[in-house]
DRENZA-726602 format. One record per residue (C-alpha): x, y, z; residue number from 1. Coordinates in nm, 4 decimals. Layout:
<nugus>
+----------+----------+----------+-----+
:        X :        Y :        Z :   i :
+----------+----------+----------+-----+
:        X :        Y :        Z : NUM :
...
+----------+----------+----------+-----+
</nugus>
This chain:
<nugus>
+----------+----------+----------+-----+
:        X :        Y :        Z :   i :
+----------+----------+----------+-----+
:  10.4304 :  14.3593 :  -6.1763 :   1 :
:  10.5832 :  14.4222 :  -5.8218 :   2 :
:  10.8848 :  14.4326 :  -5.9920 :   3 :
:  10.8242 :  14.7339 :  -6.2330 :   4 :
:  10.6708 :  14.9277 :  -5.9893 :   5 :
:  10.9950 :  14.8963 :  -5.7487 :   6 :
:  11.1466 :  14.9626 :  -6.0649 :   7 :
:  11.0017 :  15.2492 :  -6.0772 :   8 :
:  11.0322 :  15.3819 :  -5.7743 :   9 :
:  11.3573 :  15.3481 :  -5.7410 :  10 :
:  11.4212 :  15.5012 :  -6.1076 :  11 :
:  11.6207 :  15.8818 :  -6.0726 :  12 :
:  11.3920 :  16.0107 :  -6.3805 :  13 :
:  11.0612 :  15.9085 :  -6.2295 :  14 :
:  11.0859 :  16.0216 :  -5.8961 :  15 :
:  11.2232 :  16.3599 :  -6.1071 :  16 :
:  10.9192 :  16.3701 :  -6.3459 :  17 :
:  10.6598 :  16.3009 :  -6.0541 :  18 :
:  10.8490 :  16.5766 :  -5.8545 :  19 :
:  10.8055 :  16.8332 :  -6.1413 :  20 :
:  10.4070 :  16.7105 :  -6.2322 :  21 :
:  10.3379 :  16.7433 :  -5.8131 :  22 :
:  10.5116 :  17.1229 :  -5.8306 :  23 :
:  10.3411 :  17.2098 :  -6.1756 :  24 :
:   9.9970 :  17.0939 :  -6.0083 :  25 :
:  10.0676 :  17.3061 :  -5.7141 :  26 :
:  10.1275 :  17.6312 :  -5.8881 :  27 :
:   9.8119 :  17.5608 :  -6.1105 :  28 :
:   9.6006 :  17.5584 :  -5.7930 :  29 :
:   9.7644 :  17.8115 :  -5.6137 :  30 :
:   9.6757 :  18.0214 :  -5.9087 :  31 :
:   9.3394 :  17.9282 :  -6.0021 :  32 :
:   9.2089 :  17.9183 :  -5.6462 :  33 :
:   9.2066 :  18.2587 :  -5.5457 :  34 :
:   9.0704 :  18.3404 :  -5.9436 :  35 :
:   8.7706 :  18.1165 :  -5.8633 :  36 :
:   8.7139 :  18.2309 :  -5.4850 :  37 :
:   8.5572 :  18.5779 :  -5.5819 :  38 :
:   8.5517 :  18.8792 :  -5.3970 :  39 :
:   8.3274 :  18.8013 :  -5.0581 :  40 :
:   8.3857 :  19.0782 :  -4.8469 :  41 :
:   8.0708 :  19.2801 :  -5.0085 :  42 :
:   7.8641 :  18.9657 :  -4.9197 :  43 :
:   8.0220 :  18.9938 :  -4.5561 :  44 :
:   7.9178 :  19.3416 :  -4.5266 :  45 :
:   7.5761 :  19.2839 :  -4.6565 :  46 :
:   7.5500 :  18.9572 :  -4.3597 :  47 :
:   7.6621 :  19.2212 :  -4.0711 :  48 :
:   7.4083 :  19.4867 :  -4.2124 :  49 :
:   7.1419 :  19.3157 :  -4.1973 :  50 :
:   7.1840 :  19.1211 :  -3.8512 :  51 :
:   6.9771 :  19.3470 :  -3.7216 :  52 :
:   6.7053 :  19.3100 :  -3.9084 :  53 :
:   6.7187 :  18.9403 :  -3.8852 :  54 :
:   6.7298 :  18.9563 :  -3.4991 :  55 :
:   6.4250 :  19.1952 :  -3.5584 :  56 :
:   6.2204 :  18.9409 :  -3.7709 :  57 :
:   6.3048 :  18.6212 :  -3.5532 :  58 :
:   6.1359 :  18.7856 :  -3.2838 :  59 :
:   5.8284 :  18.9066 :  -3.4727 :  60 :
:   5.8159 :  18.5563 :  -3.5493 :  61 :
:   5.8209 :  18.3877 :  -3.1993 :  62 :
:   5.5633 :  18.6607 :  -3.0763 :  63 :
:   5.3321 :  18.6086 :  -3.3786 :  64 :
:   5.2791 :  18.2454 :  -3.2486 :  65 :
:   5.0706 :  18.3132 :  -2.9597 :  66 :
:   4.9916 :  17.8898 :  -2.9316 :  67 :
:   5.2943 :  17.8588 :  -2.8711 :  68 :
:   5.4479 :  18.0179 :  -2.6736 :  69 :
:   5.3598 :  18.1102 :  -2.2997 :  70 :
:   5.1436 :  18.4406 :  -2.2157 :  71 :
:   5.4371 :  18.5817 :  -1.9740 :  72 :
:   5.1966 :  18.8653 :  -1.9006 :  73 :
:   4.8361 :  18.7638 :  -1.8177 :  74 :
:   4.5620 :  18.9742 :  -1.7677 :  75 :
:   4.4897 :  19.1293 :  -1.4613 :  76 :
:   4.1870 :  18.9847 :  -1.2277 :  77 :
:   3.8469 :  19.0865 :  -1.3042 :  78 :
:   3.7262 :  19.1972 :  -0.9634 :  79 :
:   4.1311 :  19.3162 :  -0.9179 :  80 :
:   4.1245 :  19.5899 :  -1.2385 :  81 :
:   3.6818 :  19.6647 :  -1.1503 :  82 :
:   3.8214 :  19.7875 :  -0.7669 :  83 :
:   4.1446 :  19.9723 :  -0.8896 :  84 :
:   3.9340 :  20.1304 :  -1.1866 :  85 :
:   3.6211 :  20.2598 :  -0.9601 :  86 :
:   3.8766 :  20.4002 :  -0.6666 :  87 :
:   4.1305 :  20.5344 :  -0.8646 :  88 :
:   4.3694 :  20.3693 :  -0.6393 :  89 :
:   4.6741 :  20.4592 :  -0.9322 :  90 :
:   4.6339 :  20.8450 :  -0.8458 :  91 :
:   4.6947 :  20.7896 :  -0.4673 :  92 :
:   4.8456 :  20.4356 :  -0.4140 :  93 :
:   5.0979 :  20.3799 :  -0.7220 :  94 :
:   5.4309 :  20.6391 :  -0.7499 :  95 :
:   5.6950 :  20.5956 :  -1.0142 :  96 :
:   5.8994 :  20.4802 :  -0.7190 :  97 :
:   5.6701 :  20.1449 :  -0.6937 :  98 :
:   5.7192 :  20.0633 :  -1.0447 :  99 :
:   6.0360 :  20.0722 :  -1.0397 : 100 :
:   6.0420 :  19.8372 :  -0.7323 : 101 :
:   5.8342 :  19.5939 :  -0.9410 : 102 :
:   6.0526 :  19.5852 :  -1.2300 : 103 :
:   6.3283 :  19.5303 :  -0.9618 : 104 :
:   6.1632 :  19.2376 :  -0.8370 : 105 :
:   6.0568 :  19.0719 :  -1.1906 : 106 :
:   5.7392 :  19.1688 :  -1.1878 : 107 :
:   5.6366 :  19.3604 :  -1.4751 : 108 :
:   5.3239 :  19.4276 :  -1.6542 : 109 :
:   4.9389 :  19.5705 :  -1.5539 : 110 :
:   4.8845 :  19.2694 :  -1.3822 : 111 :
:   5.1607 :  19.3437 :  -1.0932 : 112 :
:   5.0696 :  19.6723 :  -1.1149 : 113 :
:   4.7024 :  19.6268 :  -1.0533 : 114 :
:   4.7897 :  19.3517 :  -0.8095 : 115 :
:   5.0374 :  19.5359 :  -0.5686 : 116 :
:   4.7408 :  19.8430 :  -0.6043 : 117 :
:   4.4439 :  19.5873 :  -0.5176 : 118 :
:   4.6991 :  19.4637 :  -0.1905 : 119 :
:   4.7899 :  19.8049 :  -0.0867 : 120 :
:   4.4100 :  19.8669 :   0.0037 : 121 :
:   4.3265 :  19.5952 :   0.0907 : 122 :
:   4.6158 :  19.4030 :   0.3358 : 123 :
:   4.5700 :  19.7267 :   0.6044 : 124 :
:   4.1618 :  19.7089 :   0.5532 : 125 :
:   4.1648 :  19.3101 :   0.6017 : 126 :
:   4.4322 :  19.3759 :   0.8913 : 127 :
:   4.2689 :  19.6013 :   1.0523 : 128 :
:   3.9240 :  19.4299 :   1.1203 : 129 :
:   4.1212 :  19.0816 :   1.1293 : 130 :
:   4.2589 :  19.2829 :   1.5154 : 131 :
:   3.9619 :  19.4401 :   1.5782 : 132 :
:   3.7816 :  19.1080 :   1.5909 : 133 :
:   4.0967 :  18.9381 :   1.7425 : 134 :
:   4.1511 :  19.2022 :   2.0127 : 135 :
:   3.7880 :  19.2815 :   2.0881 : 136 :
:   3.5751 :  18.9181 :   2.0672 : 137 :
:   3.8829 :  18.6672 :   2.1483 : 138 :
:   4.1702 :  18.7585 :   2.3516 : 139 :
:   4.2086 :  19.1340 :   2.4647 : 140 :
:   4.5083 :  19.0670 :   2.6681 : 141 :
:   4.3806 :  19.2929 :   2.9599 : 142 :
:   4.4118 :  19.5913 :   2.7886 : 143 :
:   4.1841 :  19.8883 :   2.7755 : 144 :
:   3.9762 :  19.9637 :   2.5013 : 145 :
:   4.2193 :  20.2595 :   2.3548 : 146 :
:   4.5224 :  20.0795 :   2.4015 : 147 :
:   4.3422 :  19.7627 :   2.1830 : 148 :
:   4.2210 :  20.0498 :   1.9316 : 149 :
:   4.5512 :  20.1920 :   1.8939 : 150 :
:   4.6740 :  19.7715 :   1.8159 : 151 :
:   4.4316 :  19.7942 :   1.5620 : 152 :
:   4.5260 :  20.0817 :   1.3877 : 153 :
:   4.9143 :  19.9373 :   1.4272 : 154 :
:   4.7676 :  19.6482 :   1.2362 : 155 :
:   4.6406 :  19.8440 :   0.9487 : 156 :
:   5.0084 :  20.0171 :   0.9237 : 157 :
:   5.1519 :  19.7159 :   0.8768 : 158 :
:   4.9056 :  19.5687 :   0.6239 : 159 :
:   4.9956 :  19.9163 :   0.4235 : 160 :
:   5.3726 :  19.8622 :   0.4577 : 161 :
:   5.3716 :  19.4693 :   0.3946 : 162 :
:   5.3258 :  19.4913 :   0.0149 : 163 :
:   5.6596 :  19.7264 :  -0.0070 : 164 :
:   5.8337 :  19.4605 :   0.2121 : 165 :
:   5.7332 :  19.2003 :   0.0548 : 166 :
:   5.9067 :  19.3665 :  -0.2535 : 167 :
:   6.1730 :  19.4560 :  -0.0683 : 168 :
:   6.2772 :  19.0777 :   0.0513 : 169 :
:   6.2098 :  19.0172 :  -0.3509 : 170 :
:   6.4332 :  19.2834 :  -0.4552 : 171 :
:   6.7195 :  19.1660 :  -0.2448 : 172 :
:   6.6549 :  18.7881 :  -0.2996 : 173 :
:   6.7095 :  18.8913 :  -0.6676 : 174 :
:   7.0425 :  19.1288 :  -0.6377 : 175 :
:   7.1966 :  18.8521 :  -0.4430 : 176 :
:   7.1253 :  18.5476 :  -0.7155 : 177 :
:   7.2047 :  18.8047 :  -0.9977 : 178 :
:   7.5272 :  18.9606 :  -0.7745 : 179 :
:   7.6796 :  18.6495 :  -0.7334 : 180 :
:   7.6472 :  18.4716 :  -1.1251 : 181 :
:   7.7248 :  18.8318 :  -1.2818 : 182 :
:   8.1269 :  18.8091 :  -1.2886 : 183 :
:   8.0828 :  18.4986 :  -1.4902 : 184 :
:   7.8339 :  18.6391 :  -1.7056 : 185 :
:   8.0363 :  18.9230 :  -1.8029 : 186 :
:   8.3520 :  18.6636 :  -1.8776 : 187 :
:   8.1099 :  18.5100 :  -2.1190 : 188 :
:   8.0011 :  18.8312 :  -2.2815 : 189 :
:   8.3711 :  18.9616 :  -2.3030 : 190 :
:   8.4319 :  18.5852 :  -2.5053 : 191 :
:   8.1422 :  18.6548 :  -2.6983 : 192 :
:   8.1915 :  19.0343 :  -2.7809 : 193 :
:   8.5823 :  18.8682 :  -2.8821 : 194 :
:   8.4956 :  18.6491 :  -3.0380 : 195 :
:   8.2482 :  18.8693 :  -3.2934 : 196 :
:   7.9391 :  18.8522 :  -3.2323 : 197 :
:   7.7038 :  19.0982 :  -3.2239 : 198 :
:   7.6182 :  19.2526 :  -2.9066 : 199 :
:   7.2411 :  19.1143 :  -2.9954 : 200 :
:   7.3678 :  18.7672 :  -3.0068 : 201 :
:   7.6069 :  18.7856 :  -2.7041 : 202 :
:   7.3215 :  18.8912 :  -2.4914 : 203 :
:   7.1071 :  18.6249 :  -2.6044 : 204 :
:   7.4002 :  18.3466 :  -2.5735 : 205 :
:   7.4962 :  18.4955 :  -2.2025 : 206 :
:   7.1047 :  18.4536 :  -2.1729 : 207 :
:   7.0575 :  18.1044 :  -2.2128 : 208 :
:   7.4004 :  17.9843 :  -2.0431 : 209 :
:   7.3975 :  18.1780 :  -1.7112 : 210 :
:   7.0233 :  18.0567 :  -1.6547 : 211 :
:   7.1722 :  17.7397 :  -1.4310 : 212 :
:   7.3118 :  17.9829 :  -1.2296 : 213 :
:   7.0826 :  18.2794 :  -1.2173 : 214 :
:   6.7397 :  18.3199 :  -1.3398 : 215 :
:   6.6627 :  18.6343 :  -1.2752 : 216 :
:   7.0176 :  18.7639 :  -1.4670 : 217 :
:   6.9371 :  18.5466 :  -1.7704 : 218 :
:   6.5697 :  18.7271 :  -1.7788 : 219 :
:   6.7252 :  19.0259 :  -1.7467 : 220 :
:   6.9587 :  18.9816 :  -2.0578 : 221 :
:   6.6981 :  18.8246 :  -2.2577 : 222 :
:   6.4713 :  19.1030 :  -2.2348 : 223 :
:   6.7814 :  19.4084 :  -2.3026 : 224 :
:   6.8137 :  19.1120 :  -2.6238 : 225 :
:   6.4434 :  19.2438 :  -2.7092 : 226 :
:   6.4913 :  19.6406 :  -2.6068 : 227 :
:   6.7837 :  19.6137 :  -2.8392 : 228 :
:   6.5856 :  19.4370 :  -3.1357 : 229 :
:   6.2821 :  19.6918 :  -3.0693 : 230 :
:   6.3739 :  20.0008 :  -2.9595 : 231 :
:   6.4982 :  20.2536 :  -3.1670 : 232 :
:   6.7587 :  20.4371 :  -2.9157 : 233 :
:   6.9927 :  20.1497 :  -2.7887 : 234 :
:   7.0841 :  20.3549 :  -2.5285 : 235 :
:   6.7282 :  20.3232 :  -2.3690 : 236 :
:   6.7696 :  19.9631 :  -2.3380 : 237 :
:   7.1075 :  19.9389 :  -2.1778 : 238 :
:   6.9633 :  20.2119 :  -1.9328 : 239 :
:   6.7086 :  20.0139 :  -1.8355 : 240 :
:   6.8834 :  19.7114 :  -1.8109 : 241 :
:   7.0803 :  19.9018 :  -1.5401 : 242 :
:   6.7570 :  20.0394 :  -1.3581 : 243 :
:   6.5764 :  19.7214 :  -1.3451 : 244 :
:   6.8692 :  19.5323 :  -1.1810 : 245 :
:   6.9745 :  19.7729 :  -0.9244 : 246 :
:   7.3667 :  19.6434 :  -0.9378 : 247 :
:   7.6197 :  19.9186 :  -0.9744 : 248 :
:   7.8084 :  19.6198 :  -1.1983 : 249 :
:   7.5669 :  19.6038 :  -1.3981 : 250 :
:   7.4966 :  19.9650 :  -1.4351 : 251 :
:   7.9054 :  20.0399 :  -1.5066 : 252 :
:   7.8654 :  19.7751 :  -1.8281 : 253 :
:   7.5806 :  19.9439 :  -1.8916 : 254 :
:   7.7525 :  20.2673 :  -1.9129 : 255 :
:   8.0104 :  20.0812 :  -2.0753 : 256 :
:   7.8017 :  19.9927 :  -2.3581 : 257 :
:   7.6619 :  20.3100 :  -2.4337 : 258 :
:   8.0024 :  20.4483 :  -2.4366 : 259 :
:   8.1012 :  20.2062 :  -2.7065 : 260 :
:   7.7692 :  20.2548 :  -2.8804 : 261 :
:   7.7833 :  20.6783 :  -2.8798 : 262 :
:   8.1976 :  20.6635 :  -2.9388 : 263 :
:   8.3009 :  20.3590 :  -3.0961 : 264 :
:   8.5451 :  20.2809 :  -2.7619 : 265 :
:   8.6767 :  19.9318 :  -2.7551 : 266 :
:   8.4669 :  19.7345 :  -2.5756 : 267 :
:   8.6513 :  19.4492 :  -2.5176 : 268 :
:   8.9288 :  19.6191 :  -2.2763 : 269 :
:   8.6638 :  19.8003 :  -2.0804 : 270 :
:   8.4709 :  19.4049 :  -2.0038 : 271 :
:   8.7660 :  19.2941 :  -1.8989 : 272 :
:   8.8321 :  19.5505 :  -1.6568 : 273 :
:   8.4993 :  19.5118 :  -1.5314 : 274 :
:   8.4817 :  19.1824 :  -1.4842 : 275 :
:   8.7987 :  19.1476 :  -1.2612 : 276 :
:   8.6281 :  19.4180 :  -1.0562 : 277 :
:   8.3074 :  19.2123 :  -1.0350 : 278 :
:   8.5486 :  18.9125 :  -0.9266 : 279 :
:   8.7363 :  19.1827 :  -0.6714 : 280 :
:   8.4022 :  19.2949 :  -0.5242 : 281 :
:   8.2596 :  18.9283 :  -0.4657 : 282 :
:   8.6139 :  18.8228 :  -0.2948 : 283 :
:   8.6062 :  19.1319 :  -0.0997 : 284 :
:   8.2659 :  19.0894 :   0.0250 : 285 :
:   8.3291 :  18.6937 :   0.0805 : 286 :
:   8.6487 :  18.8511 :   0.2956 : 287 :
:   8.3771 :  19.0867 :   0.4770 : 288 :
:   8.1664 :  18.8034 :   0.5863 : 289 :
:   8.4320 :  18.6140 :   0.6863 : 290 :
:   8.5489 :  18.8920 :   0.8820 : 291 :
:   8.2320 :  18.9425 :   1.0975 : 292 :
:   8.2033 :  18.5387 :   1.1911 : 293 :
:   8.4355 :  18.6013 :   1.4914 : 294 :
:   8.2204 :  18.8610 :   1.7045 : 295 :
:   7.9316 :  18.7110 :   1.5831 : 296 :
:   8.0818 :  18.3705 :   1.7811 : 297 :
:   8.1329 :  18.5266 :   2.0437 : 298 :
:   7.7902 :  18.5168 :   2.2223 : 299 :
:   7.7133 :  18.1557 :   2.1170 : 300 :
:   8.0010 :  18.0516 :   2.2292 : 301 :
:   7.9961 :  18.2135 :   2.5830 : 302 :
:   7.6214 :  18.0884 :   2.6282 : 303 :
:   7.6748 :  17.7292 :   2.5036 : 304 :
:   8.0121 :  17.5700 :   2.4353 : 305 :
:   8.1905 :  17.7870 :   2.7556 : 306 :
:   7.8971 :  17.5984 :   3.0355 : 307 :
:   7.9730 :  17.2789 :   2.8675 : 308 :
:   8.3331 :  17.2900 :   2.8432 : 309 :
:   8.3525 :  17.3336 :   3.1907 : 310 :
:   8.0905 :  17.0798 :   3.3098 : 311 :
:   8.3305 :  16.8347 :   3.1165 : 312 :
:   8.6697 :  17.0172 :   3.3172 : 313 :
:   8.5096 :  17.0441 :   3.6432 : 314 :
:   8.3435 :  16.7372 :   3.6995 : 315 :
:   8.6102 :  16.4566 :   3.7589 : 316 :
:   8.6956 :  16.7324 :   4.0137 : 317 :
:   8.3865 :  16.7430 :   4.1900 : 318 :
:   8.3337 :  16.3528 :   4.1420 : 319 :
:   8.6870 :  16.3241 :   4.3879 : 320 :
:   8.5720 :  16.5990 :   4.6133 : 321 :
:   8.2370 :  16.5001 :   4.6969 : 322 :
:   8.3319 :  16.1158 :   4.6518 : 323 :
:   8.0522 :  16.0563 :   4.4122 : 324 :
:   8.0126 :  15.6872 :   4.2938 : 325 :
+----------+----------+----------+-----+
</nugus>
């Protein structure tokens, strides 16, 4: 048996015949293949038509299952909304300018709203009579009457200004997380944008991998993901996605986008170049900082190392002068 088949390898006119059936088999398939394939590029074109409208429906989905998922909006306080409602505290207390801060700060909804109303009125009220009792029952720091009066009022100022500070701090706490992961974030949208994908989908992929790095960029991107599914004018959502951040990066990729979206631009080019001047502005502020650490030495230095240094020079000096033992 082992015999014939080494036979027959080893035989001119069967290695010839298998040769020829391999070859014929080969231009059989090569033939047939492409014959059975079909035409797919109409089934392509229906897939990227309708993306949209699958994004659209996936997210009618998750917000139809209200046991599920978590209410990222609750309702404002009772006695909160009854004391905005009855003082009208919106006509004279809330400006355009405030929501906007509270959008910047990832708050968002009529509970912020109402909240940030309800504080304004009462942090200087509660302030206010918090000093007067302070300054007038407990300590009055041998001060007249007017001068304490005048502390009050002071009080009261601040207890109006400490709900826009306290935004403020929140504002800039935010721009730095979201200033700082945004160059990578916009290297993973350029890959995604490359590589395809919709700019739905690269949004929502940017979304969930920049989250270790910054939270407040990935809830930023996941909600321009839902502007974009919702809204009928894309050019809203990338707008606001600009306004709500505050970053002149982000705004420029916003302006980007709706460049793209109005004049069919390559987007892909304009990313790039945009991300390595995200990268240039975070080395060139790194270099600032760096910068400003000598002067900033200079008075810790002259009020703490200099006295020791020369304690530690001086003092084998003064040890042979006054022959201390």
């Amino acid at each position: 048996m082992i015999s014939q088949i080494v036979d027959s390898i080893t035989n001119a006119q069967f290695l010839l015949g298998m040769l020829a059936a391999v070859a014929a088999a080969a231009t059989v398939l090569t033939i047939a293949i492409p014959l059975t394939e079909g035409n797919t590029l109409n089934k392509r074109m229906k897939s990227v038509a309708t993306e949209r409208d699958k994004i659209r429906a996936r997210e009618r989905e998750k917000l139809n299952r209200q046991n599920d998922r978590v209410n990222l909006r609750p309702e404002p306080k009772a006695y909160m909304r009854r004391i905005v409602e009855q003082f009208k505290l919106g006509d004279w207390l809330g400006t355009e300018n405030a929501k906007q801060k509270l959008a910047m700060a990832g708050y968002r909804g009529a509970q912020a709203e109402i909240a940030f109303l309800f504080f304004r009125l009462a942090a200087p009220i509660g302030l206010f009579l918090f000093a007067l009792f302070y300054l007038f029952l407990i300590e009055d720091f041998g001060q007249t009457p007017t001068i304490r009066g005048a502390m009050a009022i002071g009080g009261a100022y601040l207890g109006l200004k400490a709900p826009e500070i306290f935004l403020s701090n929140q504002i800039s706490k935010r721009q730095v997380s979201m200033r700082l992961a945004f160059p990578d974030a916009l290297d993973l949208l350029l890959i995604c944008v490359e590589s395809g994908m919709s700019i739905e989908q690269a949004f929502r992929k940017v979304s969930t991998e920049i989250g270790g790095q910054s939270v407040p960029l990935a809830e930023e991107f996941a909600l321009c993901t839902a502007e974009l599914s919702y809204l009928t004018d894309r050019k809203i959502a990338y707008e606001n996605l600009g306004l709500r951040t505050g970053l002149e990066g982000v705004k420029s990729v916003s302006t980007a986008l709706i460049q793209a979206e109005r004049y069919g631009t390559p987007l892909g080019t304009a990313l790039r170049t945009l991300a390595q001047e995200s990268r240039d502005q975070r080395m060139n502020a790194a270099e600032k900082k760096a910068a400003a650490l000598p002067p900033k030495l200079t008075v810790p230095m002259i009020l703490f190392f200099l006295p020791v240094l020369f304690v530690i020079i001086m003092f084998p000096a003064l040890v042979q002068v006054f022959g201390w033992k």
